[in-house]
C-alpha positions in Angstrom: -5.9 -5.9 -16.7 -7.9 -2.3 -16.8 -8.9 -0.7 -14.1 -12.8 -0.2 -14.3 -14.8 2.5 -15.2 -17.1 3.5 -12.5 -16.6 6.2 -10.6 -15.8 6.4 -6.6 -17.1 9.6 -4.4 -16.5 8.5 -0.6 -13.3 9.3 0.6 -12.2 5.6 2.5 -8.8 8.4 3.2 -8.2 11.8 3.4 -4.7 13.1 3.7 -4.2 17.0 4.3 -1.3 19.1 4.5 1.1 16.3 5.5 4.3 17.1 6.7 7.2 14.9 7.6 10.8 15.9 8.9 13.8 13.8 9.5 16.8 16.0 11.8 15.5 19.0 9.8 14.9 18.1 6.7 11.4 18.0 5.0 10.8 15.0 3.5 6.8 15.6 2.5 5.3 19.2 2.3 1.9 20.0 2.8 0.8 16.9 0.9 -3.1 16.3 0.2 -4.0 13.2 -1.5 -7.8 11.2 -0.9 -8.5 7.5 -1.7 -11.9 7.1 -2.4 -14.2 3.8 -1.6 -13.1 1.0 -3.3 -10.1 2.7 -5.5 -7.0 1.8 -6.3 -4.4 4.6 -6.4 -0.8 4.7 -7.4 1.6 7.0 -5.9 4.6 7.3 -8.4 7.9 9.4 -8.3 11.9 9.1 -8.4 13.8 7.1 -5.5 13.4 10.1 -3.0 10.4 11.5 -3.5 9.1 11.2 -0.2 6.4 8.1 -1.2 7.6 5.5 1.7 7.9 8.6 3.6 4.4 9.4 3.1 2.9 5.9 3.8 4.9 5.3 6.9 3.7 9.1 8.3 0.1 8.0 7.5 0.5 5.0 9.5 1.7 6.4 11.6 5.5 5.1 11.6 6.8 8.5 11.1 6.7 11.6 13.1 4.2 14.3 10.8 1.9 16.8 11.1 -1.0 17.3 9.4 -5.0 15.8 9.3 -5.4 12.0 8.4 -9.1 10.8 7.7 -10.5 7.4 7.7 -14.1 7.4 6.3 -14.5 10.8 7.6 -13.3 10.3 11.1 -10.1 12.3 12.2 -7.7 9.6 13.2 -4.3 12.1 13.0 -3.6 11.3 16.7 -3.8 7.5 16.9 -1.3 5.8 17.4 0.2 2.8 14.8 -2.0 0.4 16.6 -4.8 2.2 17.0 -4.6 2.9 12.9 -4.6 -1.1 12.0 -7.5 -0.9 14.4 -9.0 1.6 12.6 -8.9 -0.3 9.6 -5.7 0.7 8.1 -2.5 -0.9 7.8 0.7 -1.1 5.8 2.4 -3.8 3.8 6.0 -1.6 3.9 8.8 -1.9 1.6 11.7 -4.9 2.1 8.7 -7.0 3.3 9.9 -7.0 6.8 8.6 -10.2 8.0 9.5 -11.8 11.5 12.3 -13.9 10.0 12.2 -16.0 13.4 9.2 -17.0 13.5 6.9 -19.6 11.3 4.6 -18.5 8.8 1.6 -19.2 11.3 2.8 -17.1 13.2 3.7 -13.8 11.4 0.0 -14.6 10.2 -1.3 -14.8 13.8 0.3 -11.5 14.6 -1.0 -9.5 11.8 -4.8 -10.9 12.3 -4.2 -9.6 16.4 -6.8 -7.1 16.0 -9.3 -9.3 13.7 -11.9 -11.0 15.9 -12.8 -13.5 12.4 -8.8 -14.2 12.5 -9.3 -18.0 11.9 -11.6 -17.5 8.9 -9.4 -14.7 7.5 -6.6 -17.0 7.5 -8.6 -19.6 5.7 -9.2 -17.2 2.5 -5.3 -16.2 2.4 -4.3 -19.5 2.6 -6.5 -20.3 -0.4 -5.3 -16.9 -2.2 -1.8 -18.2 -1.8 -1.4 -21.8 -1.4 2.3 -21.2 -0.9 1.7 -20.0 2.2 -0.2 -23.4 3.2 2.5 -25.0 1.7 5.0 -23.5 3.9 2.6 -23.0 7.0 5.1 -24.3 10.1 8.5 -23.0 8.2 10.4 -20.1 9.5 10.1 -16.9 7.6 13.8 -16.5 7.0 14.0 -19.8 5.2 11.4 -18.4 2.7 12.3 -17.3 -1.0 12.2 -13.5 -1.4 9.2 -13.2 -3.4 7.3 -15.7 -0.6 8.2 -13.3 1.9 6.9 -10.4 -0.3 3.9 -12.7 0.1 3.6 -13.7 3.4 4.0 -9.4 4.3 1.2 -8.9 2.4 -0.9 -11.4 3.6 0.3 -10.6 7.1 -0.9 -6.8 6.5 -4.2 -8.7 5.1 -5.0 -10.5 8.1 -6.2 -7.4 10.4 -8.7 -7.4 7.3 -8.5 -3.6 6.8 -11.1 -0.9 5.0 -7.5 0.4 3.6 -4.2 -1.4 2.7 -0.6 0.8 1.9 1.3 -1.0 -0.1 5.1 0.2 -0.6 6.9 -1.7 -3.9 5.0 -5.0 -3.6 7.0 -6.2 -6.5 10.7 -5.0 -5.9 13.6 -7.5 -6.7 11.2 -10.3 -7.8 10.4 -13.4 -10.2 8.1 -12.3 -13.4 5.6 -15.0 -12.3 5.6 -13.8 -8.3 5.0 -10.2 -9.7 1.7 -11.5 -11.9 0.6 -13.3 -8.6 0.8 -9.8 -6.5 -0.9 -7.7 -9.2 -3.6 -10.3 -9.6 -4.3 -10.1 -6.2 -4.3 -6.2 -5.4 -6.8 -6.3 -8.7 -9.1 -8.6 -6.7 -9.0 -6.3 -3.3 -11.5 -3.9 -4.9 -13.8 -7.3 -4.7 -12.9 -8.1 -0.8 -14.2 -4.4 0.2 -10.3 -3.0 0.4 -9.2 0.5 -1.1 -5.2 0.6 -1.8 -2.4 3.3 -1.7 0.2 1.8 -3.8 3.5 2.9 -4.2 5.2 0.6 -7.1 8.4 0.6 -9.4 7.0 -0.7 -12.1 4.7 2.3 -13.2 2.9 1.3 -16.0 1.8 -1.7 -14.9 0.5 -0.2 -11.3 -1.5 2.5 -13.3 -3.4 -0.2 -15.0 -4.5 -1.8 -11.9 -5.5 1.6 -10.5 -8.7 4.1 -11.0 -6.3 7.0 -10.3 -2.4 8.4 -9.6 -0.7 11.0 -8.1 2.9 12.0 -9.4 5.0 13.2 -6.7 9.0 14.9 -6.6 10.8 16.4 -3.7 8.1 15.7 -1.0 5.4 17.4 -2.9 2.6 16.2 -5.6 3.3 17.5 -8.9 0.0 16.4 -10.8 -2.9 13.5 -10.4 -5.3 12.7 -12.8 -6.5 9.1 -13.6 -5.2 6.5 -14.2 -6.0 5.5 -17.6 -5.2 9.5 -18.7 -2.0 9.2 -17.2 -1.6 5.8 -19.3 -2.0 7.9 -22.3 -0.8 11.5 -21.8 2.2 12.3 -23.1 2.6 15.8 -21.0 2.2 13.5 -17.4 4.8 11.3 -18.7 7.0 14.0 -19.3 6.2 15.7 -16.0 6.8 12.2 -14.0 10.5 11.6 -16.4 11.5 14.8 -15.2 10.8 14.3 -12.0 14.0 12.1 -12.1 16.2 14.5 -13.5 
């Protein structure tokens, strides 16, 4: 599955100069990165990098400093709310799903914000029948790659302009894993732009229109994604990033 051609000039995000500490040590420095309209980007580095790091800090998760953009408009000082609000949210890592409650209602808490709720549950229901399947069972008594789906289609129901997604396909089945990459293709066609952070590199870059490589907080290169497919000097700059 390629990522297409065409290419995207309005910034949906704009990330400047991020910085994010934790007890005195800086996990992101200075970062810049942009997601433009309807583009999928991959984020990709060694465990440590500072990726979750920088999705939670744009979300606003995360104590940081810096300017964060959403279609232009300075949002750097909203809070986590006021962000999904905004039109951005994030699916994290470890899917975090309310283990307690049904899969109704993890869905009714993540559509909270979304006025067109009802019918936005209707079309992820239909994207993921396994979800209607398991509509009035608890969270907790869901398989691990049904919970990776549920997060994400929780994180879908504020029916945001842009979607973080942080290692959709850690720890699961082959045939969950084509499910989740089918359907982050298809977000360019619902109107969503994703920041994707992903294990699974190769297969990430060819969903995306572009990637950034990132070590030690910082971005070491970006280029797109089909050059970075290909380029045997990006691949060696993204295996020594582990060493």
């Amino acid at each position: 599955m390629e990522a297409p051609t065409q290419r995207h000039t309005q910034p949906a995000l704009e990330v400047r100069g991020l910085d994010v500490n934790y007890s005195g040590i800086r996990a992101v420095r200075q970062l810049d990165l942009t997601v433009n309209a309807g583009e999928i980007v991959t984020l990709i580095g060694p465990n440590g990098a500072g990726k979750s790091s920088t999705l939670m800090a744009i979300v606003g998760l995360v104590q940081r400093s810096g300017q964060i953009y959403l279609d232009g408009q300075d949002v750097s000082g909203f809070s986590t709310e006021q962000m999904v609000r905004a039109g951005l949210t994030l699916s994290p890592e470890g899917r975090r799903v309310f283990s307690g409650l049904t899969v109704a209602e993890n869905l009714r808490l993540g559509g909270a914000s979304n006025k067109d709720r009802a019918a936005e549950q209707v079309r992820l229901l239909d994207t993921f029948p396994v979800l209607k399947e398991r509509y009035h069972q608890r969270a907790g008594t869901l398989s691990g790659g049904e919970q990776q789906i549920l997060a994400i289609a929780r994180a879908l129901m504020s029916r945001p302009r842009i979607l973080l997604l942080d290692e959709p396909s850690l720890g699961l089945a082959p045939k969950i894993v084509d499910t989740i990459f089918q359907v982050i293709a298809e977000l360019r066609q619902w109107g969503i732009s994703v920041l994707l952070v992903e294990q699974d590199i190769e297969r990430a870059l060819r969903v995306s229109d572009r990637g950034y490589v990132m070590s030690h907080g910082e971005i070491l290169a970006t280029d797109t994604a089909a050059n970075m497919l290909s380029d045997a000097n990006l691949k060696d700059l993204f295996f020594g990033a582990h060493q």
